[in-house]
C-alpha positions in Angstrom: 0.0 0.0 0.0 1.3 3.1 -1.0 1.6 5.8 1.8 -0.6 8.7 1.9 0.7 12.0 0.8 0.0 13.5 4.7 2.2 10.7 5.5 4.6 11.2 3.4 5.0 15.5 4.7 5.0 14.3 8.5 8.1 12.0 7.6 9.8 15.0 5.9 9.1 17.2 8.8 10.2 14.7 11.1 13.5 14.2 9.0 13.5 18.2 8.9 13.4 18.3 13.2 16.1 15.6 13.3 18.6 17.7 11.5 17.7 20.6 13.2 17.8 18.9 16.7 19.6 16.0 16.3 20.0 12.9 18.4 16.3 13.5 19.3 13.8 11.0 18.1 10.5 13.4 16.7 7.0 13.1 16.1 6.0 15.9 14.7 2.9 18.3 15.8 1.2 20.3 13.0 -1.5 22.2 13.8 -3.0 24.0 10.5 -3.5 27.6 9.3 -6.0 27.8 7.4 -6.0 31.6 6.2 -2.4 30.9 5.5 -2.5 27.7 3.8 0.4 26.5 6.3 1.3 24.4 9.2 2.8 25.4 13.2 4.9 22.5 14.1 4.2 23.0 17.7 7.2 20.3 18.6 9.7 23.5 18.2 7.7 26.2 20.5 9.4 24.5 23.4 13.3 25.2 21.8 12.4 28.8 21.7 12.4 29.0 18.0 15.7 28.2 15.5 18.1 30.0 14.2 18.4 31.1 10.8 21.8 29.1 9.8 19.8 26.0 11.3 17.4 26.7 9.1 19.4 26.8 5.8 20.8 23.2 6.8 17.5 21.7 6.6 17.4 19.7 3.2 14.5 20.8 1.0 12.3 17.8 0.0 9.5 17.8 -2.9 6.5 18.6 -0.6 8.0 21.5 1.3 8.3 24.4 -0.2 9.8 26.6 2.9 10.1 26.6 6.3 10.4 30.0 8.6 10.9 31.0 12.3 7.6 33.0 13.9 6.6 33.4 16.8 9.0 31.0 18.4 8.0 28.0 16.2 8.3 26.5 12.8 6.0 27.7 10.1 5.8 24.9 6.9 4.8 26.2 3.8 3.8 23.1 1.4 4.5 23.3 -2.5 0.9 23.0 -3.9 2.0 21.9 -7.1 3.5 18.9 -5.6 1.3 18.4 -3.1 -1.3 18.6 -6.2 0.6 15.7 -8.2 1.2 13.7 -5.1 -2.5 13.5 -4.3 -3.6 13.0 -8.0 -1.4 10.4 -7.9 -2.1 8.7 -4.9 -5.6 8.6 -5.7 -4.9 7.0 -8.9 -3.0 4.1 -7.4 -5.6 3.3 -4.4 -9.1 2.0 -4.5 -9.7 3.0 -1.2 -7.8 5.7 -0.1 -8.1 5.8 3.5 -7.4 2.1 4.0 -4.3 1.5 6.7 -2.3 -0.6 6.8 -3.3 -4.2 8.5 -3.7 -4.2 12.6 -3.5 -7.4 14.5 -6.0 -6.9 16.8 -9.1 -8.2 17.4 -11.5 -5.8 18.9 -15.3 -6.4 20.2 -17.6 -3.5 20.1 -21.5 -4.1 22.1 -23.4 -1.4 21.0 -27.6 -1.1 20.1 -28.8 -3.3 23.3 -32.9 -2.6 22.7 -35.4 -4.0 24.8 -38.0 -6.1 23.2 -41.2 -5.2 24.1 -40.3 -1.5 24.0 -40.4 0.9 21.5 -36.6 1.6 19.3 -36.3 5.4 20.4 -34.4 7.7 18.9 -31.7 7.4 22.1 -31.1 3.7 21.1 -30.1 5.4 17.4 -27.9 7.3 18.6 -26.0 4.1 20.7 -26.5 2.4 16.9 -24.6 5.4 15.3 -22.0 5.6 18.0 -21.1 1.8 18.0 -21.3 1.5 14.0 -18.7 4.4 13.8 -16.2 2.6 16.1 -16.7 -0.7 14.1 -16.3 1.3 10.8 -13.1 3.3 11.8 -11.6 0.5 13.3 -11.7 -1.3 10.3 -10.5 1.5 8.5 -7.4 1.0 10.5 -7.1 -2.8 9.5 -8.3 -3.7 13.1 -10.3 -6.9 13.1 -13.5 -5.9 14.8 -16.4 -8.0 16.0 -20.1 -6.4 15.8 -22.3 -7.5 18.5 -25.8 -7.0 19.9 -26.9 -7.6 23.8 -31.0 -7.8 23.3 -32.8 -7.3 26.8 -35.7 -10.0 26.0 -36.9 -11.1 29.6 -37.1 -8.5 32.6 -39.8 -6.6 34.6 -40.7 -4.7 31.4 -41.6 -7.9 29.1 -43.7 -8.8 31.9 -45.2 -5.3 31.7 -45.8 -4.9 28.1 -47.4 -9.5 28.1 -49.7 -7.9 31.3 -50.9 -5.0 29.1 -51.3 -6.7 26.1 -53.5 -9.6 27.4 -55.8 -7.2 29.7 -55.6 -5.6 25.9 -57.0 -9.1 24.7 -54.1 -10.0 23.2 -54.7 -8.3 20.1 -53.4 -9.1 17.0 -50.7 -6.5 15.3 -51.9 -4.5 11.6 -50.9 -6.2 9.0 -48.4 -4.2 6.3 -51.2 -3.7 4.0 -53.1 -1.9 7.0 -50.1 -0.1 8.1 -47.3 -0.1 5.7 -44.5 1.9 7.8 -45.9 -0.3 11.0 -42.6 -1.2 14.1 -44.3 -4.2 16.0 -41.7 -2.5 18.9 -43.6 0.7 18.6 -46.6 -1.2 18.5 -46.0 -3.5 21.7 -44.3 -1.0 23.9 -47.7 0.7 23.5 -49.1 -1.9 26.0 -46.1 -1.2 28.0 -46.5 1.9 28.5 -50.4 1.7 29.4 -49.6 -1.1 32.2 -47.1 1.4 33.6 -48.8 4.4 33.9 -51.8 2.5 34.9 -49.9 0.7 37.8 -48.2 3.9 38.5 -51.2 6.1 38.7 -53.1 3.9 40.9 -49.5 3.4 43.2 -49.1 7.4 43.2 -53.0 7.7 44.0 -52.1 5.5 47.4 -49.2 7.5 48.1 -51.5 10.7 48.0 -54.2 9.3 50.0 -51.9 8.0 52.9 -50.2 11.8 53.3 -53.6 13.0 53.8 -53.6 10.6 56.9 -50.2 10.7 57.9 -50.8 11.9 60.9 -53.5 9.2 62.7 -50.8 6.5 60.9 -48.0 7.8 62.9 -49.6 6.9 66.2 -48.7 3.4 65.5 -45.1 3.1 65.5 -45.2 -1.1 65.2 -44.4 -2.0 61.6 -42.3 -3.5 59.5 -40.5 -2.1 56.2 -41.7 -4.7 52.9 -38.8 -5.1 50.8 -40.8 -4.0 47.6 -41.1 -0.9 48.8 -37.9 0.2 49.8 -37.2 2.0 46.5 -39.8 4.9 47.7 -37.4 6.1 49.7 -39.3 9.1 51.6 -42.2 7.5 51.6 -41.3 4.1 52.2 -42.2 4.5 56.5 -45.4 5.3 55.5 -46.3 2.9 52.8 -45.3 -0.5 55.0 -47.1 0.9 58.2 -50.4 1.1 55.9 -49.7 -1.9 53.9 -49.8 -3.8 57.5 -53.1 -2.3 58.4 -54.8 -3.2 54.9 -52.9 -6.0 53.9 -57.0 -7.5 53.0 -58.0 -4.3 51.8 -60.2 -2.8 54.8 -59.0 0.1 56.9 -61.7 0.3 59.9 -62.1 4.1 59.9 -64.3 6.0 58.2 -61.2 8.6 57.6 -59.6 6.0 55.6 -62.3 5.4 52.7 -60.6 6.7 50.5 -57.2 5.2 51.0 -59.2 2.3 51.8 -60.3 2.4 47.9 -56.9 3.6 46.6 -55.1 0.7 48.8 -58.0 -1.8 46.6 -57.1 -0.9 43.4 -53.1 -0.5 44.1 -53.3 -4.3 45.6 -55.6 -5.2 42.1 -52.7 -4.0 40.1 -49.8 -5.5 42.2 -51.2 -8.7 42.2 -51.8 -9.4 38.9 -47.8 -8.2 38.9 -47.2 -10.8 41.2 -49.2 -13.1 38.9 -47.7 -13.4 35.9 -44.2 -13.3 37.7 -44.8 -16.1 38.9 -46.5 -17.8 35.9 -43.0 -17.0 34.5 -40.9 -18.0 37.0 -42.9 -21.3 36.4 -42.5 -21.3 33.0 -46.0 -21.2 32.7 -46.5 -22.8 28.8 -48.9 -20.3 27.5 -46.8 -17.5 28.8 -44.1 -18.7 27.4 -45.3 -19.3 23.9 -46.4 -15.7 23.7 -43.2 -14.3 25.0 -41.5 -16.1 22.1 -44.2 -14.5 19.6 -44.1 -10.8 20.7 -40.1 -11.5 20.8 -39.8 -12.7 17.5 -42.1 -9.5 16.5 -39.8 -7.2 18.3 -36.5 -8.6 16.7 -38.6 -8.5 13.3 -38.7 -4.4 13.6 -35.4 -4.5 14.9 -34.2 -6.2 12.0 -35.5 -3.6 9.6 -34.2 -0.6 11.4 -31.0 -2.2 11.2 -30.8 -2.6 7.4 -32.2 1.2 6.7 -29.0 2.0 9.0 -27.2 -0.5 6.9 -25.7 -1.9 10.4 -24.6 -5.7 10.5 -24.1 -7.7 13.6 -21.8 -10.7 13.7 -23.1 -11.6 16.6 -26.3 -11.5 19.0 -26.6 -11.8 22.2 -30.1 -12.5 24.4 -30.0 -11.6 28.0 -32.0 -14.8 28.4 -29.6 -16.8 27.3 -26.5 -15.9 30.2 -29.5 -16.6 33.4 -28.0 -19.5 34.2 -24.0 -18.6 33.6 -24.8 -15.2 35.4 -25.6 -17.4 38.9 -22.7 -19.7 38.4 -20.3 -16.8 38.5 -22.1 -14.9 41.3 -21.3 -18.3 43.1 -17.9 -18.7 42.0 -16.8 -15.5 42.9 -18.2 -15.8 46.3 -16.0 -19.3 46.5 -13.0 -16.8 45.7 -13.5 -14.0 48.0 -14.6 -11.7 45.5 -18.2 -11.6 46.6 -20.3 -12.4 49.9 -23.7 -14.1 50.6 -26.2 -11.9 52.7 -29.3 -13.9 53.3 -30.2 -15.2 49.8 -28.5 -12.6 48.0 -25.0 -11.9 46.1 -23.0 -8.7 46.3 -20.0 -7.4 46.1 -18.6 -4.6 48.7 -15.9 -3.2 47.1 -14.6 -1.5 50.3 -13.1 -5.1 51.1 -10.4 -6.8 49.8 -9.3 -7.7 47.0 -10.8 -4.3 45.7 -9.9 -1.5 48.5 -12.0 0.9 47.1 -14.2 3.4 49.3 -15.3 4.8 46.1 -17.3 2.1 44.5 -20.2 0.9 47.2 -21.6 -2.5 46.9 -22.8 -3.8 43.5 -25.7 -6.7 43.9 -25.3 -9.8 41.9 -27.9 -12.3 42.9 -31.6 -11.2 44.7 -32.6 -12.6 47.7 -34.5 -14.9 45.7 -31.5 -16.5 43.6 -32.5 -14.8 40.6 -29.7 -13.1 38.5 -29.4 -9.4 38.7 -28.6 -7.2 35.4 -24.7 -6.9 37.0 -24.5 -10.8 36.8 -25.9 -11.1 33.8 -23.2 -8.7 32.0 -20.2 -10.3 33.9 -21.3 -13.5 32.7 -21.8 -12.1 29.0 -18.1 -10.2 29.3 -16.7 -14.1 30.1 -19.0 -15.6 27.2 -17.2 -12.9 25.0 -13.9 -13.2 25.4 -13.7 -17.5 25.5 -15.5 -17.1 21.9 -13.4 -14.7 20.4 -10.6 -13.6 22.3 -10.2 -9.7 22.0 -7.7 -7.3 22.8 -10.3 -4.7 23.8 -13.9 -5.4 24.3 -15.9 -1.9 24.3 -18.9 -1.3 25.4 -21.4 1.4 24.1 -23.8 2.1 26.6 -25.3 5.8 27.9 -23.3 8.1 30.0 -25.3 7.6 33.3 -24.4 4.0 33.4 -20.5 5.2 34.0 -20.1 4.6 37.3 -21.7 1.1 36.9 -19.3 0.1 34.7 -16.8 1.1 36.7 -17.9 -1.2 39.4 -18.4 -4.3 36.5 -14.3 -3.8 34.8 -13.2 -3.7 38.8 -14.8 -7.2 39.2 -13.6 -8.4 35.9 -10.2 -7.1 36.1 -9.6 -9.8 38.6 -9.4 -12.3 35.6 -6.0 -11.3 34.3 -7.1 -13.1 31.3 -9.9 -11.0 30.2 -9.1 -8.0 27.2 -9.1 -4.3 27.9 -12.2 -2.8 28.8 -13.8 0.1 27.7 -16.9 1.9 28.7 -18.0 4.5 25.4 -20.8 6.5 27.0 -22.7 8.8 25.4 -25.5 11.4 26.6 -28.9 11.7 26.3 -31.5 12.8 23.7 -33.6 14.9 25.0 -37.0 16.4 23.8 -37.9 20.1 24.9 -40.1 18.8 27.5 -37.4 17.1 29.1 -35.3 13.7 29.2 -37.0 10.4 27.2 -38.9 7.6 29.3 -41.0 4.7 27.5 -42.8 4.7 31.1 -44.1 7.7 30.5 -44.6 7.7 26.6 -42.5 10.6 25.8 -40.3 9.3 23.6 -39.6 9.8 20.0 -39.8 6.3 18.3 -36.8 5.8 15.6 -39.8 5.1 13.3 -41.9 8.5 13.8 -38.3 10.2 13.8 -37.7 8.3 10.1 -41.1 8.9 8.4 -41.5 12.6 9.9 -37.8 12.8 8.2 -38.6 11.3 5.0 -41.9 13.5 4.5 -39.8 16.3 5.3 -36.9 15.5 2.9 -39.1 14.4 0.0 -41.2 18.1 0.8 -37.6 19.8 0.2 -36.3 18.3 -2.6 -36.2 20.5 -5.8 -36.7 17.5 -8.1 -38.4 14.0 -8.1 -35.9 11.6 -6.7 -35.8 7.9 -6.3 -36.7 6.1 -3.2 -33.5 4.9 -2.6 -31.8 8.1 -3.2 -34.8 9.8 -0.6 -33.3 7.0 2.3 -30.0 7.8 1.6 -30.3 11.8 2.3 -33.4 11.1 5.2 -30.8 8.2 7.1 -27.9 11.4 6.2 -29.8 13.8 7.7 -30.4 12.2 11.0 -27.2 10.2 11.5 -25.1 13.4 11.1 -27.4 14.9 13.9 -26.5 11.9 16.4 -22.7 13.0 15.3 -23.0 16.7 15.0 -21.7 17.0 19.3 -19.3 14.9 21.0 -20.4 11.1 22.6 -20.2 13.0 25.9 -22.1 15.9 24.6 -26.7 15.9 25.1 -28.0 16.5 22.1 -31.2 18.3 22.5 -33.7 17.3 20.0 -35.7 19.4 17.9 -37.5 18.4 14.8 -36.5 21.4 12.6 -32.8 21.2 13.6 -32.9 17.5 12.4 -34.8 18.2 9.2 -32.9 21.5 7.8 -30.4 21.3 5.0 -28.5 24.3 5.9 -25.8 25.0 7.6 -24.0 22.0 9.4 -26.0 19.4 8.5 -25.8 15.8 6.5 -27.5 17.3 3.7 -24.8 19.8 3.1 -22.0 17.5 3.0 -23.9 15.1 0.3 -24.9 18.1 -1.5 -21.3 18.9 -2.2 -20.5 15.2 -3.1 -23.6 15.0 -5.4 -22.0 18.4 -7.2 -18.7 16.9 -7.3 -20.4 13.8 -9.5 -23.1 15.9 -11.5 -20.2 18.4 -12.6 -17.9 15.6 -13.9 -20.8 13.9 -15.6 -21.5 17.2 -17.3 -18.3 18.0 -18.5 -18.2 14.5 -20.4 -14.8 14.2 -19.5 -12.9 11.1 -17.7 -10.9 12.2 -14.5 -7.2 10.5 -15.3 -5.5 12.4 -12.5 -2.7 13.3 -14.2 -1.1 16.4 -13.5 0.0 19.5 -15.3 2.1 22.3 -13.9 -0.8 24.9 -13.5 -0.9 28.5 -11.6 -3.3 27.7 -8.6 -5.6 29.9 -7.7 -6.2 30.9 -3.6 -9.4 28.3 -3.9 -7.9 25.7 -5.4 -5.2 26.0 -3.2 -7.5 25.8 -0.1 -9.7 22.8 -1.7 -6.3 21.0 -2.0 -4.8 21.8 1.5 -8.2 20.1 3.0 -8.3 17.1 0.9 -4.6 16.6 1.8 -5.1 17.1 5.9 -8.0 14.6 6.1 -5.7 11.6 6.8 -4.5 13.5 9.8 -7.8 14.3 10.8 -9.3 10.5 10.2 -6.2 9.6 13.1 -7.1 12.2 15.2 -11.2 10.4 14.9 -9.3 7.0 15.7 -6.9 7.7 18.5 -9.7 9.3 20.5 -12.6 7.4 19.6 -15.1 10.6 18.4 -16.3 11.8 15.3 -15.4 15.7 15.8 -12.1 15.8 13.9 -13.1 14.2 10.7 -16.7 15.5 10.5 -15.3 18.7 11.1 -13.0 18.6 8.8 -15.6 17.7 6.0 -17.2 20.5 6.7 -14.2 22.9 6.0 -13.9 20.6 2.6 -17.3 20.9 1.6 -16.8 24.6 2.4 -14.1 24.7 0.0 -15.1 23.0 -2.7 -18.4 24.8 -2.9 -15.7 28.2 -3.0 -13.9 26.6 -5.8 -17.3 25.4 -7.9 -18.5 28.9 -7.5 -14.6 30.9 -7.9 -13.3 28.5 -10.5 -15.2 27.5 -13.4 -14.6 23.9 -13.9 -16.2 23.5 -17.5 -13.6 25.8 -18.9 -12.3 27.2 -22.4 -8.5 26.3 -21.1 -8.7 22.6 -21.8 -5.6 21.5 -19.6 -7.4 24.1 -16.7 -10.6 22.1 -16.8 -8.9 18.8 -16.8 -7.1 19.9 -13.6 -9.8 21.2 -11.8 -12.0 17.8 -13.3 -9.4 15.8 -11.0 -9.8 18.4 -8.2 -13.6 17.5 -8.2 -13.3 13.3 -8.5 -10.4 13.6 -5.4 -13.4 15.6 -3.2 -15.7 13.4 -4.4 -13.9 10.4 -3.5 -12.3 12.0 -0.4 -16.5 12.6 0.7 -17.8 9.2 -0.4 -14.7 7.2 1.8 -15.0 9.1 4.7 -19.0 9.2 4.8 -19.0 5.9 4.9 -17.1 5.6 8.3 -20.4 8.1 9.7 -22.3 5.5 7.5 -23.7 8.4 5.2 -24.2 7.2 1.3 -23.8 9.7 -1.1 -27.2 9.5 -3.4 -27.3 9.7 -7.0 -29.0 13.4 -7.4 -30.8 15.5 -4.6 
């Protein structure tokens, strides 16, 4: 493979520190001026600056055209003619021109981890973006990488959403022909949502009810705290002294009708809870049979999202599939000192050895019951990982809150020396102007009203009929360059127009200037051959081909630190400059050996866009 023309300069200006500062090994530091068309090598602010009789030693190589002392640093001018040539030719030789060099490693990244039985929401697309970026970049980098899925497909909430849907019935879902743009998620997580603001309604109607009496209740100071209700916190002294005294649903005062009626219907609700927990814990047939339906429905819609995102898994995972692994290693590691029993239960109090940390608290494993907590489950699944495929680095993508978790999960694993690095790539939250997303509540964007709101929009915009493929391709733009347009660690805070515009910094804008780049060369009639001829350059020109040279540097920076801001940023600033250059420079041109040049200008943008898109996983359509 040949090397990269940005490659090629940072070797020169390393050669070019050596001989001013020899006997040093150098790496060098460029940071870019873009008014000037140069580069700072920071590496020399710290020697105060060279002299003038250092500089003339330093041998003059083909891509540097001069190098001058300001400000106490190195300034680099390139030659553009050579950097021209050098690109055209580069690109000539190299199919893909952003492929590295091959990378032993084996990387595995987790990333999309929906619940069936829930609605796909427009904060699981933006853990699908950020995952599919790492596994695309990586590869880039000739890094053997492992796509994998972790589908939450038993729980409290599956339980929910089977409750809901047979007091619903059990309905039957539309059929495509009824509802062509139908996501049996969406559709399911409906009955979700109703169970849980039904059960949560008639839980925060008891809480209201028993304030109003607070005071008779706290003459009785005999009671006993139920372990289900520990989680309400304030309330919780309240709630168990009133659960004792209508445990059968009768209060004997008059002043407690109404929490008499309140305590009913809570009870009503919490049973039938405790019902079909139970049903499942018994692996009731009939419950079973219909988890496995509404599953496969779930994984259906998932499966569809997927390949509009054009995102491939190599591997999925189900969290019902590690129950049993998750209890044997809760065990093991209490056989090994690494956890303790309290009563029935499993945790891990990281204040004791072998951890010594104050910081982390307790994590629990197993319940009181036996049953396998969410922390087993992933330790077991981090084990399961790395006997199948034996990674260097096993990441995780999973939101920002869950930090301090993970934390607590790599302390426990990092006592298996044999396990791979372990990396925790949170992201923030989406949040709607009313506030943060829950699917309790029903105030959540589904990926599917985000897509067809999108598409509407799009195909509303667009100045001339375009195909349907071509209308997915610049809709799927549109909103994956949103999920990327702040940091991982950044909230994004959603707003319909800002996702739909086409202006400014947007997806649109950056397959816009692709699109040009193709329709201009189709119109000229002639064949890019990315040869060069010496030519006076223009300030534009010279600008276009200063970005297209710096985004190799810029595609490292993306990789070393794991975030899209360099390179999207940087395809900005080209897009920028190549929509200068259409509009400064006339490509069709009388000069024939001008419009050839700036013909090749246009197919390295193009190709320069369409590589580096891909690692977003933007397609560049046909027209727009």
């Amino acid at each position: 493979m040949n090397k990269h023309p940005w490659d090629i300069f940072t070797m020169n200006v390393n050669d070019m520190l050596s001989e001013i500062k020899p006997g040093e090994k150098h790496a060098a530091s460029l940071r870019r001026e873009d008014k000037s068309l140069t580069f700072v090598c920071t590496n020399s602010i710290r020697w105060g600056g060279s002299k003038e009789s250092d500089l003339k030693k330093i041998r003059k190589t083909k891509l540097i055209k001069s190098v001058t002392n300001e400000n106490k640093s190195l300034k680099i001018e390139p030659n553009y003619e050579e950097l021209a040539e050098s690109i055209f030719n580069f690109y000539s030789t190299n199919k893909n021109v952003f492929d590295q060099e091959r990378d032993e490693q084996k990387w595995i990244v987790e990333y999309s981890q929906p619940n069936t039985h829930k609605a796909f929401h427009i904060g699981h697309f933006r853990n699908v973006v950020t995952g599919d970026f790492i596994v695309r970049i990586a590869r880039k980098f000739g890094i053997n990488v492992i796509p994998a899925n972790y589908i939450g497909d038993i729980g409290t909430h599956v339980l929910k959403a089977l409750l809901g849907w047979e007091l619903a019935g059990k309905p039957k879902p539309p059929t495509l022909e009824q509802e062509p743009n139908l996501d049996l998620s969406r559709w399911l997580g409906e009955y979700y949502s109703q169970w849980a603001q039904r059960e949560s309604g008639s839980r925060e109607n008891f809480i209201k009810e028993a304030w109003s009496v607070k005071d008779l209740l706290n003459q009785d100071s005999d009671f006993e705290i139920g372990e289900k209700f520990k989680k309400f916190k304030k309330n919780k002294f309240l709630i168990s002294k009133i659960l004792k005294k209508s445990t059968d649903g009768r209060l004997h005062s008059e002043n407690f009708k109404n929490l008499n009626k309140s305590a009913i219907n809570w009870k009503k609700d919490l049973d039938l809870q405790n019902e079909i927990a139970e049903r499942w814990k018994n692996k009731d047939p009939e419950l079973v049979k219909d988890w496995k339906k509404t599953k496969k429905w779930c994984m259906d819609a998932f499966e569809k999202i997927y390949r509009l995102l054009d995102v491939d898994f190599e591997k999925i995972y189900y969290e019902s599939d590690v129950e049993e692994d998750a209890i044997r290693i809760s065990n093991k590691l209490v056989n090994k000192n690494l956890a303790e029993k309290e009563g029935g239960s499993v945790l891990v109090d990281f204040k004791k050895e072998p951890y010594n940390s104050n910081k982390l608290d307790v994590l629990p494993l197993l319940r009181s019951d036996g049953l396998p907590l969410y922390s087993a489950k992933d330790l077991a699944l981090a084990e399961l990982k790395q006997n199948q495929y034996k990674t260097n680095k096993s990441f995780y993508v999973v939101g920002a809150p869950q930090s301090f978790y993970f934390k607590q999960i790599f302390k426990i694993l990092e006592q298996d020396k044999k396990l791979s690095e372990l990396i925790h790539i949170g992201y923030e939250m989406v949040d709607l102007p009313e506030g943060k997303m829950s699917s309790r509540s029903g105030n959540i964007v589904a990926f599917s009203e985000l897509w067809e709101e999108a598409k509407k929009f799009t195909k509303s915009k667009s100045s001339q009929k375009i195909s349907k493929k071509d209308l997915e391709k610049v809709t799927t733009g549109a909103l994956k360059h949103l999920m990327f347009s702040r940091d991982f660690n950044k909230r994004i805070s959603f707003k319909w127009e800002e996702v739909l515009s086409n202006e400014g910094k947007t997806g649109s804008y950056l397959q816009y200037a692709a699109v040009r780049c193709k329709r201009v060369i189709e119109k000229s009639g002639i064949q890019p051959n990315l040869k060069f001829e010496k030519t006076k350059m223009n300030k534009d020109e010279k600008t276009l081909i200063f970005n297209i040279f710096t985004i190799q540097n810029e595609l490292k920076r993306s990789f070393e630190t794991i975030s899209p801001t360099p390179l999207l940023e940087s395809l900005h600033r080209l897009s920028k400059a190549f929509s200068n250059f259409y509009h400064s420079s006339p490509i069709i041109n009388k000069d024939p050996e001008l419009e050839k040049f700036r013909i090749n200008l246009a197919y390295c943008t193009l190709k320069t866009l369409e590589e580096t898109l891909k690692i977003f996983g933007i397609s560049v359509p046909s027209r727009m």
